[in-house]
C-alpha positions in Angstrom: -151.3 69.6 120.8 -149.9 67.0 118.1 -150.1 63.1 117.8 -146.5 62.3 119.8 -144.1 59.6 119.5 -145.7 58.0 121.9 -149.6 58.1 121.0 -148.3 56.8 117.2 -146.8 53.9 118.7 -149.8 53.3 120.3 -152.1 53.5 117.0 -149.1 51.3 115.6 -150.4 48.7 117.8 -153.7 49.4 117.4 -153.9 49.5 113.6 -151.5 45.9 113.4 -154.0 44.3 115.6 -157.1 44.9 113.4 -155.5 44.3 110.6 -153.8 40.7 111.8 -157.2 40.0 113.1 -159.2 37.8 111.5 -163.0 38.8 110.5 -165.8 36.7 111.9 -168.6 37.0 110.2 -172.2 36.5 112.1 -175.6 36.0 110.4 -178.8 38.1 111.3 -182.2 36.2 111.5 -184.0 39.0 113.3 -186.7 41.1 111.8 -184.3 44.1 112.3 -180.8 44.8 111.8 -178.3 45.4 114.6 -177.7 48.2 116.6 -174.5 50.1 117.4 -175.0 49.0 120.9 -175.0 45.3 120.0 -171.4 45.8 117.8 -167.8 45.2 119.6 -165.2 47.4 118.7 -163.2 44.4 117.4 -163.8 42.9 113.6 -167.1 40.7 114.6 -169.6 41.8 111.3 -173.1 41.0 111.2 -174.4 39.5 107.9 -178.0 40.6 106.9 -180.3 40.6 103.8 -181.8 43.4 103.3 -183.5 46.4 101.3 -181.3 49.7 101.6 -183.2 52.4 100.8 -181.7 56.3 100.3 -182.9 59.2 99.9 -181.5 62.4 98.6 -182.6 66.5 98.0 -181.6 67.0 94.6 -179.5 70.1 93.8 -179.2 70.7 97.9 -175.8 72.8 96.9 -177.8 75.0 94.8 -180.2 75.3 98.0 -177.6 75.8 100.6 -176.3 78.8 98.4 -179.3 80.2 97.7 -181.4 80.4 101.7 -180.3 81.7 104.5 -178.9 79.7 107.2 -181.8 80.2 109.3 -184.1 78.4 106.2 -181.6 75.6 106.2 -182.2 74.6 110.1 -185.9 74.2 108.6 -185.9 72.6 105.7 -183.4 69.9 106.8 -184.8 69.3 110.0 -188.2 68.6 108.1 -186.4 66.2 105.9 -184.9 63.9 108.5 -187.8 64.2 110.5 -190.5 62.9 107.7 -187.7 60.6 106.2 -187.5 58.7 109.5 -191.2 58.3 110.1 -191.6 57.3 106.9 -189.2 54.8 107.3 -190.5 53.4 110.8 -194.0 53.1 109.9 -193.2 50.9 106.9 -191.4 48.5 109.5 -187.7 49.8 109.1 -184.7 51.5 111.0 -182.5 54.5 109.7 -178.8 54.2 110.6 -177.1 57.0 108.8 -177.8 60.5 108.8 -175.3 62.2 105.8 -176.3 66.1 105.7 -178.6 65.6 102.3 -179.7 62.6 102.6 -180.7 59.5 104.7 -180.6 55.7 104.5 -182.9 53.3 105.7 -182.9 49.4 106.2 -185.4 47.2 105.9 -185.3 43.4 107.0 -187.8 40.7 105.6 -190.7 39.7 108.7 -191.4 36.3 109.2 -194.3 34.8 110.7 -193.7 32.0 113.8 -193.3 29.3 111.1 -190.2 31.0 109.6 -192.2 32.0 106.6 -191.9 35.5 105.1 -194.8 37.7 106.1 -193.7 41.2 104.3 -190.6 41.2 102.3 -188.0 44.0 102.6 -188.2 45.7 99.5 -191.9 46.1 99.7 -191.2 47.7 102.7 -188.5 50.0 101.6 -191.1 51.2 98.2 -193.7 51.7 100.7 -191.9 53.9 102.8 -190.4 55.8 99.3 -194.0 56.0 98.4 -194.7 57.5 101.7 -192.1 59.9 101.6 -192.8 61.3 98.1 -196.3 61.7 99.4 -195.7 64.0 102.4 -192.9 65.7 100.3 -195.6 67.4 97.8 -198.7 67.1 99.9 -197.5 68.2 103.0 -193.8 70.1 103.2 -193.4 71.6 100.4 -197.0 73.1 101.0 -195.4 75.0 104.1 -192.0 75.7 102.8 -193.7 77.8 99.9 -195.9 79.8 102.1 -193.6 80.0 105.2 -190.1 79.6 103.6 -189.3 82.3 101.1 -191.1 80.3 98.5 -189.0 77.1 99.0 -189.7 73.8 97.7 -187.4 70.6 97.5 -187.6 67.7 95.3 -185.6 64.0 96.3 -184.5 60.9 94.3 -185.0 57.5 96.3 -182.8 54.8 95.3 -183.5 51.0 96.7 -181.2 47.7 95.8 -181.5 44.4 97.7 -179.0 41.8 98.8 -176.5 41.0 101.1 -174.7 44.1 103.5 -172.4 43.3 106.2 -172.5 45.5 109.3 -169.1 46.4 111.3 -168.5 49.2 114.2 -165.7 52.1 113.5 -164.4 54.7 115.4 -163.3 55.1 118.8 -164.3 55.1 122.6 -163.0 57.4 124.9 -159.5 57.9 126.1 -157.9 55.4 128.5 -156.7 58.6 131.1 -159.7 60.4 130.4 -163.2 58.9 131.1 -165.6 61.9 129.8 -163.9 61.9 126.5 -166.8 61.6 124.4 -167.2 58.0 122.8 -166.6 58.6 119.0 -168.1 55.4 117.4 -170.2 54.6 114.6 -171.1 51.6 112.2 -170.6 51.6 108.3 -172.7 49.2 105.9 -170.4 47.4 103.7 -171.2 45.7 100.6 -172.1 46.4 96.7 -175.7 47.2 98.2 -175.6 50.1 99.8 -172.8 51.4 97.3 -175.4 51.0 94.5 -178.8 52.0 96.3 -176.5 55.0 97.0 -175.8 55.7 93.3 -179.6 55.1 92.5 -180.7 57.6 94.7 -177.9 60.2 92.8 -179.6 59.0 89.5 -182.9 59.2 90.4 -184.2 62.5 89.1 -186.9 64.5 91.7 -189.9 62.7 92.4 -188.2 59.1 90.7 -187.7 56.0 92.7 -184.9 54.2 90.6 -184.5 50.1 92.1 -182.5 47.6 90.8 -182.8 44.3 88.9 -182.8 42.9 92.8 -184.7 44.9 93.8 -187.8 44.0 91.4 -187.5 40.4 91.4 -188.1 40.8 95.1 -191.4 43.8 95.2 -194.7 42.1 95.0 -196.3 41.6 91.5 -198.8 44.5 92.4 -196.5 47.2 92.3 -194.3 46.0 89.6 -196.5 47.5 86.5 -196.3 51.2 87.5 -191.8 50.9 86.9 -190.4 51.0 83.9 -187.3 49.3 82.7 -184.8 51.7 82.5 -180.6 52.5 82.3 -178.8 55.7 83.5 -174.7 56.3 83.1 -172.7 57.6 86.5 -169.9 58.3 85.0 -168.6 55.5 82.4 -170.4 53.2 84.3 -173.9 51.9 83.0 -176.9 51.3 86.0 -180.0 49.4 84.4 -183.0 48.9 86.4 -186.4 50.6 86.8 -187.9 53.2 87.3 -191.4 55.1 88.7 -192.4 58.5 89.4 -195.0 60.3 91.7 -195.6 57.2 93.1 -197.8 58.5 96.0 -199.9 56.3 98.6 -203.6 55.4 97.0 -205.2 58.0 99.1 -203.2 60.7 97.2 -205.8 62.4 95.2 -207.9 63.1 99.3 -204.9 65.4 99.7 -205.8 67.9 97.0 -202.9 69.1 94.4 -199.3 68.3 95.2 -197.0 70.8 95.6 -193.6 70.0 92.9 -191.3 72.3 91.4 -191.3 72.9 87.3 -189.8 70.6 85.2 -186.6 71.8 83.9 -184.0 70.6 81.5 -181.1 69.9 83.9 -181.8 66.1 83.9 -182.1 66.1 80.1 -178.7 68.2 79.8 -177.1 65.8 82.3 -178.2 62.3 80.2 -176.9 63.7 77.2 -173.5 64.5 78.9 -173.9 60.6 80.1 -174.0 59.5 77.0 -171.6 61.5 75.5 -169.0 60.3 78.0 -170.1 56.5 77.5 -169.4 57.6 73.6 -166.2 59.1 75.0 -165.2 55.5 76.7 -165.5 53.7 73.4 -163.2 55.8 71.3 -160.6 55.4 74.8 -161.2 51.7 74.4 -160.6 51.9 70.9 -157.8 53.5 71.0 -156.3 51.2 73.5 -156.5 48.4 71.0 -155.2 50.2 67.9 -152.1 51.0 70.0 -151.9 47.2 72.0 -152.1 46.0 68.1 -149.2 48.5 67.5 -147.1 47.2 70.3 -147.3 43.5 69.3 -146.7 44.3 65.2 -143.5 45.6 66.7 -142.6 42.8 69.3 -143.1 40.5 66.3 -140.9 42.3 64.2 -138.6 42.0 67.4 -139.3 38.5 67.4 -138.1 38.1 64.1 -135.1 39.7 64.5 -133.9 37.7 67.1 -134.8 35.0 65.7 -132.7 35.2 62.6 -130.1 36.3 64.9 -129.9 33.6 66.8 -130.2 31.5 64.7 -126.4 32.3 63.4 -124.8 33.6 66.3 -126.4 31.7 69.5 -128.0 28.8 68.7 -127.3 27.4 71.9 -128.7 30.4 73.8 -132.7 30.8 73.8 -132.9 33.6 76.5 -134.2 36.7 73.7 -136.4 34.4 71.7 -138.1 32.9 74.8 -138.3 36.3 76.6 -139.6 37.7 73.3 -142.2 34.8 72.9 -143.7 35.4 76.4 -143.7 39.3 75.5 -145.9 38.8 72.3 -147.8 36.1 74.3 -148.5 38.4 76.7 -149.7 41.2 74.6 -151.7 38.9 72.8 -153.4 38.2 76.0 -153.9 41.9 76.9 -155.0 42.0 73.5 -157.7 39.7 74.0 -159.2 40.9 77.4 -159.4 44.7 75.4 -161.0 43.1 72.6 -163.6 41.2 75.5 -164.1 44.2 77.7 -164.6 46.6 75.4 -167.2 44.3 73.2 -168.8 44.0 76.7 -168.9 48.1 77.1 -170.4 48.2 74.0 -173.1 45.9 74.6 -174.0 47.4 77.6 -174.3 51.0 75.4 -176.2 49.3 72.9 -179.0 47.2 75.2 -179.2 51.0 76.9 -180.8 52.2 74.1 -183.6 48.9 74.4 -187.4 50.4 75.9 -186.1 53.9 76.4 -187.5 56.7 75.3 -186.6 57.4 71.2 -184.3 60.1 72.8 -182.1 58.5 73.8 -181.9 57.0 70.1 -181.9 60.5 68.7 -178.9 62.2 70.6 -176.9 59.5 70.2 -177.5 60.4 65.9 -177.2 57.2 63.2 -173.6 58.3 62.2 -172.7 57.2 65.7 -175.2 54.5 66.0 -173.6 52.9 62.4 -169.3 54.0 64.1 -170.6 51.9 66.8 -172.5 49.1 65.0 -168.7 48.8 62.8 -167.0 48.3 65.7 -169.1 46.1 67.5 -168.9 43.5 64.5 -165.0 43.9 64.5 -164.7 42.9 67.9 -166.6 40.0 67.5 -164.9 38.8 64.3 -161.4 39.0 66.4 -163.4 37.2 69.1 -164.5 34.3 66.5 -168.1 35.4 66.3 -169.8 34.7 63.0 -172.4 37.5 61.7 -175.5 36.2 62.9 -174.6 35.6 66.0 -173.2 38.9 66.6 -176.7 40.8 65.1 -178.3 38.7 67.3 -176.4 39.5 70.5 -177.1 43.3 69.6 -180.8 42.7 68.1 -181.5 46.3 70.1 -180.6 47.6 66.1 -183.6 46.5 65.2 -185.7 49.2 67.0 -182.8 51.9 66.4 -182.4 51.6 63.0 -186.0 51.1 62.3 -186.3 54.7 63.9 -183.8 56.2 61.6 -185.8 54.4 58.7 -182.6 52.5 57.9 -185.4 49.7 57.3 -183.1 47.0 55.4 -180.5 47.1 58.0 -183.5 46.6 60.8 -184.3 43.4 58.8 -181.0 42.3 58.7 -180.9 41.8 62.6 -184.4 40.5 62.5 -183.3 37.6 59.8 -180.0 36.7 62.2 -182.2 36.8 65.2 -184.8 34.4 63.8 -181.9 32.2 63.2 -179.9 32.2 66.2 -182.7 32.8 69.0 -183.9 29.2 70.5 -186.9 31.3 72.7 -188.2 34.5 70.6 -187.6 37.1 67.5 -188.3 40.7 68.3 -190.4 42.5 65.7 -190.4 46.1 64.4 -193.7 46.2 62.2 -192.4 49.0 60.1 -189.6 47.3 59.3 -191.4 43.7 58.4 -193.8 46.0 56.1 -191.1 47.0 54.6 -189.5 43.7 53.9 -193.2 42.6 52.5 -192.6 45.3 50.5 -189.5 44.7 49.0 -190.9 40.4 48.6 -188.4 39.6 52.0 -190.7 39.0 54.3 -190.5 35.4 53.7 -187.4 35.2 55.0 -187.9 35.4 58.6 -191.3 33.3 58.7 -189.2 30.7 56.9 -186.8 31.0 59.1 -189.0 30.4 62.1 -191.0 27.8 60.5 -188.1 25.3 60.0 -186.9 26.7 63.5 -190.2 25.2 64.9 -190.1 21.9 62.3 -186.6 21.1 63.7 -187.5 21.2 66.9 -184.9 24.1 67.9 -187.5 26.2 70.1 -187.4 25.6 73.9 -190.6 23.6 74.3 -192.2 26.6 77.0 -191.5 29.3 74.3 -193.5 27.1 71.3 -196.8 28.6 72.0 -195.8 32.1 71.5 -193.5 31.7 69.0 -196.5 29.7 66.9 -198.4 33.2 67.6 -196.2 35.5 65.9 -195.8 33.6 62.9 -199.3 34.1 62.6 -199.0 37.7 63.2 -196.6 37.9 60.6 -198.3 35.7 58.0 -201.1 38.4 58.3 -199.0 41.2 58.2 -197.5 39.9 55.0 -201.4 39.1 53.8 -201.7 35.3 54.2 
C-alpha cells in the first residue's frame, strides 16, 4: 500500500482548507480545561489560564538500558499511575502521556461570586509536592526491594500563563467506519514549551517554577524556593527553585528512599556555562567581522564617490546603492552590538544569589574578558561608565569573591550614583574601602542622593537604614 494520486489530492484539499481557515479563538471560564470530546476537528482553540505542570524520570535512557523489559512495564506503569493521582487530588486533569514523563493542568477555582478560591499554581506545587512524597516514601521503597534494586528520581517543572488548546489528527476513514479514530489535542503556547524545559532542568527531587509561576503561589510556600538560573543550551532560564519538598506529614512516613548524589548535574552546569561562554566569543566574533564588512563598504563608498564625481555626476545609482549598503550594516551592526550586550547581561545577573560556584568555574580571567567587553558594548551603545557598572552591579559580589576588592567598590560607587531605589553592599568590600579612607565615597554619595530628593519616596526608609549600617561599619 502507498498514498496514490488520488488520496494526495485529497490531503491537498484537506491541508488548503485548514490552512485558508481562519482560527477562532474561544475563552475558558470553567474550573477545568476542555476535553478532546468537547474539540471539533476544525481550527476552533480554547483559550485558558492555567498552571502546566511536567514531570520527568531523570536519566530514563540510562534506565531503559539498564532493566529488563519486564521491570520497565513496572516502573512506568507506577509512574503514570501515582503522577495522575497526584494530579487529580490536587484539583487537576492530565492530558498528555509522553513515555517519561506526564503533564498536568491546573485551572484557577472560583467561588459562586467569581472570586478565586485556590489558584492554579498552588495546585500544580501541591500535587509536585505530592508526587515527590510517594516517589521516596512509597515507590522507590518497593522498586528497591522488588525491582532488582531500582529506584527513580524526577524533575517537576511548573510555568503559568496563557495556553491555547486545538484538536490534531484524524477520524476514521470515509469507506471504512471501524478505522480507529486517530485524534489528539496539543497545548500551544510559550507555557507549556517552558514548564517543559523546567522539568528537563530540574535536577531529581527539584521543582524548578518560573518568575510566573511565583508571583502567582501563595506567600506560604514562597520561602522554601530559591532564586535561581539554569542554561538549556545558549539559552538562559531564571526562576526558582526547591527540593525535597514533601507534604508536612513527611517525617510520619519514616526515611525516604533517594538515590546518591552524584556529580552528573554539577558536570552538566559547568558544560552550560561553558557553552553560554562559547556564545559570547560567537557573538563577538560576529561584530569584529560586521565592523570588517562596513570598513570595507566605506572604503567602497569612497571610491565611488571620487569616481563619480569625475566621470558620472549625473548618475547616483553606486553612491546611493552603496549608502544604503553601509546604512544597512550599520544597522546590523547596531542590533549585534544590542543583543549581544543583552546575552551578556543575562550571563552576568546568572551569576546574582547562586551558589559561589558558579562564580568559581567561570574563573576571574573570564569574569574581567567579559566585564571588558560588556563596557565596550555599552560605550558603542552611548552608555556612560556609571551607568553601565550599575546595569551589571552583580560585579560587586563576584569580584568581592575573587578579592578584587577595589574593583567591587568601583560598582558600588556607580551604583550609589545611578540607583533611584537601593545600593547593594558587599561588607568585605566596604571594609576595605574604610580601609583604604574610600568609604566616604558611597555614604556621600547616598547622602546628597537623599538631600536632593532623588530616592523614590517608598524606598527612603531603607535607604536611610543602610547609611546607618554603613556609618557604623566605617565607625561613626
Amino acid at each position: 500500500m502507498s498514498l496514490s494520486k488520488n488520496d494526495f489530492e485529497k490531503l491537498d484539499s484537506r491541508l488548503k482548507n485548514i490552512i485558508e481557515q481562519s482560527v477562532e479563538q474561544i475563552e475558558v471560564s470553567s474550573d477545568l480545561p476542555p476535553t478532546i470530546e468537547q474539540l471539533e476537528d476544525n481550527n476552533k482553540t480554547y483559550s485558558i489560564v492555567a498552571a502546566i505542570l511536567f514531570i520527568d524520570i531523570r536519566k530514563s535512557t540510562y534506565l531503559t538500558e539498564n532493566s529488563q523489559a519486564k521491570s520497565m512495564v513496572k516502573i512506568y506503569r507506577s509512574f503514570m499511575r501515582m503522577a495522575v493521582e497526584c494530579v487529580r487530588k490536587n484539583g487537576g486533569v492530565t492530558r498528555q502521556f509522553l513515555g517519561d514523563r506526564i503533564m498536568g493542568v491546573f485551572v484557577d477555582s472560583v467561588d459562586e461570586r467569581g472570586n478565586i478560591a485556590e489558584n492554579a499554581v498552588d495546585k500544580a506545587i501541591s500535587a509536585a509536592r505530592s508526587f515527590q512524597t510517594v516517589v521516596d516514601f512509597s515507590l522507590n521503597k518497593y522498586l528497591k526491594s522488588k525491582v532488582n534494586g531500582k529506584i527513580i528520581e524526577c524533575g517537576i517543572g511548573i510555568d503559568y500563563g496563557k495556553v491555547l488548546v486545538t484538536q490534531v489528527g484524524m477520524y476514521g476513514v470515509e469507506q471504512d467506519e471501524n478505522k480507529e479514530n486517530e485524534v489528539d489535542c496539543v497545548w500551544v503556547g510559550n507555557t507549556t514549551n517552558h514548564a517543559s524545559k523546567y522539568s528537563d532542568l530540574a535536577s531529581g527531587g527539584e521543582i524548578f517554577i518560573s518568575d510566573n509561576a511565583y508571583t502567582q503561589m501563595s506567600d506560604e510556600s514562597k520561602d522554601v524556593f530559591i532564586k535561581l538560573a539554569k542554561y538549556k543550551g545558549t539559552k538562559l532560564f531564571q526562576g526558582y527553585v526547591t527540593k525535597d519538598f514533601y507534604l508536612d506529614y513527611f517525617e510520619e512516613l519514616g526515611k525516604p528512599t533517594k538515590t546518591e548524589n552524584d556529580s552528573l548535574v554539577e558536570i552538566d552546569t559547568l558544560r552550560q556555562l561553558a557553552e553560554g561562554i562559547k556564545e559570547i566569543e560567537r557573538l563577538q566574533n560576529n561584530l569584529i567581522q560586521r565592523e570588517k564588512e562596513i570598513a570595507v563598504l566605506e572604503e567602497k563608498l569612497k571610491k565611488e564617490n571620487d569616481d563619480i564625481k569625475k566621470k558620472y555626476l549625473n548618475e547616483n545609482n553606486f553612491k546611493i546603492k552603496a549608502v544604503e549598503e553601509k546604512e544597512k550594516a550599520e544597522e546590523l551592526l547596531e542590533q549585534e552590538i544590542s543583543s549581544t550586550y543583552l546575552f551578556i547581561h543575562d550571563l552576568i545577573k546568572g551569576s546574582f544569589c547562586r551558589e559561589y560556584e558558579y562564580i568559581k568555574n567561570i574563573g576571574i580571567k573570564r569574569w574581567k574578558k567579559i566585564d571588558d567587553l560588556y563596557h565596550e558594548l555599552g560605550e558603542k551603545q552611548g552608555y556612560d561608565e556609571d551607568t553601565i557598572n550599575e546595569s551589571s552591579f552583580y560585579f560587586i559580589e563576584i569580584y568581592a569573591y575573587f578579592e578584587y576588592y577595589n574593583l567591587s567598590y568601583k560598582y558600588m560607587v556607580s551604583m550609589a550614583k545611578k540607583s533611584d531605589t537601593w545600593v547593594y553592599i558587599n561588607e568585605a568590600t566596604f571594609k576595605w574601602a574604610c580601609e583604604k579612607n574610600q568609604g566616604w565615597q558611597v555614604i556621600d554619595v547616598m547622602e546628597d542622593n537623599l538631600q536632593n530628593n532623588r530616592i523614590r519616596y517608598k524606598h527612603i526608609k531603607d535607604y536611610e537604614e543602610k547609611i546607618n549600617k554603613l556609618k557604623k561599619l566605617r565607625g561613626f
